[in-house]
N, C-alpha and C positions, 0 to 999 in steps of 0.2 A: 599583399598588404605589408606595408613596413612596419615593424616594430621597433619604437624609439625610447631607449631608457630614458629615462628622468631621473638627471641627478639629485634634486632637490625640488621637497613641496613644503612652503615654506609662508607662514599665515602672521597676518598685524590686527590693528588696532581702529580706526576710525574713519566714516566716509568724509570727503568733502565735495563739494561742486565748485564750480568756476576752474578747471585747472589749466595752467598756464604751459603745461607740458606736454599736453597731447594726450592724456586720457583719456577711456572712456568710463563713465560709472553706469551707465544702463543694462548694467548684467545684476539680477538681485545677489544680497549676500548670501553665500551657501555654506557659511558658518566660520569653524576657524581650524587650524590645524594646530600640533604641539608646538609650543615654541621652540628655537633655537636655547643652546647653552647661552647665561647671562653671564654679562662684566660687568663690576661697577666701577674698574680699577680708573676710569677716565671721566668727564664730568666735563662740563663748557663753562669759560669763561664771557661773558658780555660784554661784546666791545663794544655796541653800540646800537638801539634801538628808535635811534633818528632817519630809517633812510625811508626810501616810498619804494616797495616792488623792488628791492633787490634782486637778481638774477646772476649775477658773475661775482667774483672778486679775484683780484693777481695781483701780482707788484712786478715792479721791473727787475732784472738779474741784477742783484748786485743792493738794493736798495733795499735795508732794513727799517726805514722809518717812515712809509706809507704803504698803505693799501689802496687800492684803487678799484670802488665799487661801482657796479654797472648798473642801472635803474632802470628799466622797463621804460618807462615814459621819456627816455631820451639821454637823460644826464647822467656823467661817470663822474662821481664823489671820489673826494680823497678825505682819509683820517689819517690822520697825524697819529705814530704809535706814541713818541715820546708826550707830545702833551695831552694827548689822550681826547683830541679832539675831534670832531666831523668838519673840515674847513665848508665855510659858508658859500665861497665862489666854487663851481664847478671846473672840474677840469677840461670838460668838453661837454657841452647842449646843442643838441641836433633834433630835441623836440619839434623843429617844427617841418623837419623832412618828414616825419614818420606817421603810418600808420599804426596805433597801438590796440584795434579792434581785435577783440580776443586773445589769440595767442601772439600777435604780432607786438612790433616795438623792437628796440635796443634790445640788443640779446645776447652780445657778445663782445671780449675784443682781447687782442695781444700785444703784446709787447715785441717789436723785432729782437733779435738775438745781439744787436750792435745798437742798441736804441740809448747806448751811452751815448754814443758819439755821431747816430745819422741821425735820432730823436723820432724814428718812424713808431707810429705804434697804426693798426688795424679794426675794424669795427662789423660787425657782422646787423643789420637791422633790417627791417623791412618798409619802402617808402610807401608813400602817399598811396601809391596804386595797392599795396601789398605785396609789391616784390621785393625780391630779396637782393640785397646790395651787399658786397663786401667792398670796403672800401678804405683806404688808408692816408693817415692824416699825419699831421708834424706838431713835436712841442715846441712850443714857444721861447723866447729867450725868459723866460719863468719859469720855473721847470714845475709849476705847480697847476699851470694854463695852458691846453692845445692853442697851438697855431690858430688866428683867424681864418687863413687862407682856407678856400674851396679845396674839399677832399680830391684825389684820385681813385677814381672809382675804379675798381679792379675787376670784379664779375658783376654782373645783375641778373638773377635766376624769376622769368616768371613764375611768379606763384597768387594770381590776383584771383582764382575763382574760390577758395575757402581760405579763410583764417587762421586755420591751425596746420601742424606737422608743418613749422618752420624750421625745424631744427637752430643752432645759434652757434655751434662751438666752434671758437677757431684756436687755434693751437700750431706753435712750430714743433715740428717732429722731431730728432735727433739727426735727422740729415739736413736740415735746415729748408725746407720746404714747410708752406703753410698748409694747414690742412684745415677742413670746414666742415664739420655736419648738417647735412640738408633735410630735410622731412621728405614725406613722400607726394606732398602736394594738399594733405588734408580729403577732409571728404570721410567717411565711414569704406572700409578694406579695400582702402587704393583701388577706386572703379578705375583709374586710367589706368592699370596695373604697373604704374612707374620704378617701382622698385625693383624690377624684373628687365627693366628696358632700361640697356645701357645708353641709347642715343639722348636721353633726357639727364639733367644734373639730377632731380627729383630725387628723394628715397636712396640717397650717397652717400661717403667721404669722398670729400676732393683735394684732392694735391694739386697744391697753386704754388706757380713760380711768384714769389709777392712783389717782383718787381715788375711783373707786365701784366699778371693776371692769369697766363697760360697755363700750358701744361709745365710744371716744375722743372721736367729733365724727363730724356727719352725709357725712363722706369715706372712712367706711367703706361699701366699696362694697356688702355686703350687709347693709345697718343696717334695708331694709325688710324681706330674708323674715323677721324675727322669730327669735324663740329663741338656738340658739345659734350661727347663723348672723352676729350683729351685729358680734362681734370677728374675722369673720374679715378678714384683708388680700390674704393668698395662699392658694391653694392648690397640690395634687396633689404634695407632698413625701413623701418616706419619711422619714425622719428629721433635720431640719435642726439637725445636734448643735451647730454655729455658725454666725452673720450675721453680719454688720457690716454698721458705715455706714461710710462713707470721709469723713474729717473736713471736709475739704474739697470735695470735691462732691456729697457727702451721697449717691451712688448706694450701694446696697445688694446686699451680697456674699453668696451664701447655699452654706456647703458642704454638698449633699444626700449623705446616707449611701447607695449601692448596695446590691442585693439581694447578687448571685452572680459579678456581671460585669463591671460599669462604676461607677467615682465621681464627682462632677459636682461645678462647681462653676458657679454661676447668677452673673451678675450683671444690674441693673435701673436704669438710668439716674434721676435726681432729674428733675425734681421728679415725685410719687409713685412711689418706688421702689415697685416689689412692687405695686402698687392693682391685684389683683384679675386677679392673672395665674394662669396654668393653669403648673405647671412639668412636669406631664404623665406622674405616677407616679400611677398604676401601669399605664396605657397605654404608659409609654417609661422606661427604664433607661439612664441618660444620651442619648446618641446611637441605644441600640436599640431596637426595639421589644420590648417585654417581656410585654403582654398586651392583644392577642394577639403570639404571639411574630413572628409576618409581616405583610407587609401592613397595618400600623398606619399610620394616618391621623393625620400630626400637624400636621393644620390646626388654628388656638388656640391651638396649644400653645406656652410661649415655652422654646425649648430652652437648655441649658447654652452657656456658651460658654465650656468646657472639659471633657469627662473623660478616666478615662485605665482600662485596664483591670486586671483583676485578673493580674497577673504579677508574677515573680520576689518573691510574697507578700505586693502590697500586698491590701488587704483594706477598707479603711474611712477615708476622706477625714477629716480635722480640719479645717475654717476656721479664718484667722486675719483678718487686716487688714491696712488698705493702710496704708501706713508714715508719716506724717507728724511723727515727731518731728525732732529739729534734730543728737544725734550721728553720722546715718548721711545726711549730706545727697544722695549719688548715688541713694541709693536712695527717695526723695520719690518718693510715686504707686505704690511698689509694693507691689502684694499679694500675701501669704506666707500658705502653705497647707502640710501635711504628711499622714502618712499613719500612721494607728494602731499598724500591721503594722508595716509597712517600715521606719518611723521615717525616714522620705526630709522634708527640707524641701526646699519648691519657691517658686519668684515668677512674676508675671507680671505686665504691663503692660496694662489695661484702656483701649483707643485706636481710636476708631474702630469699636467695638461688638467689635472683637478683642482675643485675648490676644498679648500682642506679647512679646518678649525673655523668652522661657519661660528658665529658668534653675532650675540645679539647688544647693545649699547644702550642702557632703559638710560643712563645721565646724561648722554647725547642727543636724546631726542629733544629737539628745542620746543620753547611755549609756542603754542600757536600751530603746529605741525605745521603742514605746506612746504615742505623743505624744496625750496626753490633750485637749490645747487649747490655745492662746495665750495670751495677759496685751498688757495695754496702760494704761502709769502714766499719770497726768495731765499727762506733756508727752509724751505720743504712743509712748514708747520702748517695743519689743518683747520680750517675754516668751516662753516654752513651758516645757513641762510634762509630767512622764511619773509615769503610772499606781504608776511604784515610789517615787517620792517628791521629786523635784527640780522645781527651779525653773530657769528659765535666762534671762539678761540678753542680747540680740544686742548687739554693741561690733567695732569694728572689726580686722580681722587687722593 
């Protein structure tokens, strides 16, 4: 029998139903744990509680005076920082490609790393069928309106038999490869065990060449089984609804969505974050073994180093990022995560292959919980977001 320490058991705040990240709440509450140490040294500013189902927010390199929010239902909004506004035309609508049943819809998108001057930017959604498209588009001679023209569709991942474990996140990595978090196909503990089986995108990160859609470059560590094995990076995820890179030492953050039990949160030191690791779903649900439920063998497998369970209503982990902008200087190097349910914001220090100075954020937690995702502008500053329509700035208490 293996015996597998637990770094961290770690307890919130409220249930919710409908969630748009891959949870499950069919487990009863089995009470709560001690909290984490409190801060109150930070607090959220309101930028804006006009959107419908936010999901993402970014900006492009270089550009301080918009954000560029992603809506579930199809459209990416832009707000104006300086006049403090939500412009009324979209930047891009593709509402009517999509599927937005359940977990599906718009769910993502990037900015290319030279998108001054080729104006590419990418979009991660799910069509009509419920498959998964990534797919990348052109700004316009308005730099405030995509392209008319018909996208280039880059990958399209069957995923049309369940709803959920879409995963959404695309992100360029520090080698300039695009990378993609995929679910594991949905369904209750990956019947088709895809997270285990490299020949499927399913239950992945993928490293995509963004200009053909391929495999990136021959560092994709399964570029020889062929098919559609070429873009995978990682595996054995259930739903990796958010990554990151950490600006600075490029190590790679992955918040894995839990079945019933446990949330996780991965991290992968540079250089090759992620290259070709086991994260061990649906053999292991953070710290437990989950199939088989005993006795699980997790030699290969590179475990979390962090989760927390399902009490006092959390239900479904959010990733965010590790903080590197310049108004919140104490807090350089940490990484801020939250919880769908509970609407709990947390940090942690990434040191030593441990999470260090675990710490809990009661002025973070925004109204409404449901924290849908994070944001992060082009100087590094932190964002969150909740399912009923706000946006939030972190700034100092």
């Amino acid at each position: 029998m293996v015996t597998i320490r637990r770094l961290v058991m770690v307890g919130v705040v409220l249930v919710s139903a409908g969630c748009l990240t891959g949870c499950s709440t069919n487990e009863p509450d089995q009470g709560s744990l001690p909290p984490l140490p409190q801060s109150t040294a930070l607090q959220l500013q309101t930028i804006t509680t006009s959107l419908d189902s936010p999901v993402f927010m970014t900006a492009p390199a270089g550009d301080t005076n918009r954000l560029f929010i992603v809506q579930k239902g199809g459209l990416i909004r832009i707000f104006n920082v300086t006049s403090g506004l939500l412009l009324a035309d979209p930047f891009l609508n593709i509402s009517p490609l999509l599927s937005t049943v359940g977990e599906r819809g718009l769910l993502g998108m990037a900015f290319d790393s030279q998108y001054g001057t080729n104006f590419r930017f990418y979009v991660f959604y799910t069509n009509s069928d419920g498959d998964i498209v990534i797919a990348r588009y052109l700004r316009s001679a308005n730099p405030n309106l995509a392209d008319s023209s018909p996208a280039t569709i880059l990958l399209t991942v069957e995923h049309s038999t369940f709803s959920n474990h879409n995963g959404g996140m695309l992100a360029f990595g520090p080698d300039g490869c695009l990378y993609a978090g995929v679910g594991d196909g949905g369904g209750s503990g990956d019947p088709n065990n895809n997270g285990q089986t490299i020949g499927t995108r399913l239950g992945k990160i993928l490293r995509i060449n963004s200009d053909t859609g391929g495999p990136c470059d021959s560092n994709n560590p399964f570029i020889l089984f062929g098919g559609d094995a070429q873009q995978v990076w990682s595996f054995g995820l259930r739903n990796p609804w958010r990554f990151s890179f950490d600006r600075v030492t490029h190590d790679l953050y992955i918040g894995d969505v839990g079945q019933g039990a446990r949330e996780e949160i991965n991290v992968s030191p540079a250089p090759n974050a992620g290259r070709a690791l086991n994260y061990g779903w649906r053999f292991m649900e953070g710290f437990l073994c989950f199939s088989p439920s005993s006795n699980c063998n997790s030699g290969g497998l590179t475990l979390p180093v962090l989760d927390y369970p399902h009490l006092s209503g959390a239900c479904s982990v959010t990733g965010g990022y590790v903080y590197r902008g310049s108004a919140l200087p104490a807090r350089n190097g940490t990484y801020f995560y939250a919880d769908y349910c509970a609407g709990f914001v947390r940090s942690f220090r990434y040191l030593n292959g441990q999470p260090t100075e675990q710490t809990e954020w009661p002025l973070l937690s925004p109204p409404g919980s449901q924290v849908t995702s994070f944001g992060e502008d082009t100087d590094g500053e932190l964002y969150v977001m909740t399912q009923g329509g706000g946006l939030f700035k972190f700034i100092p208490n």
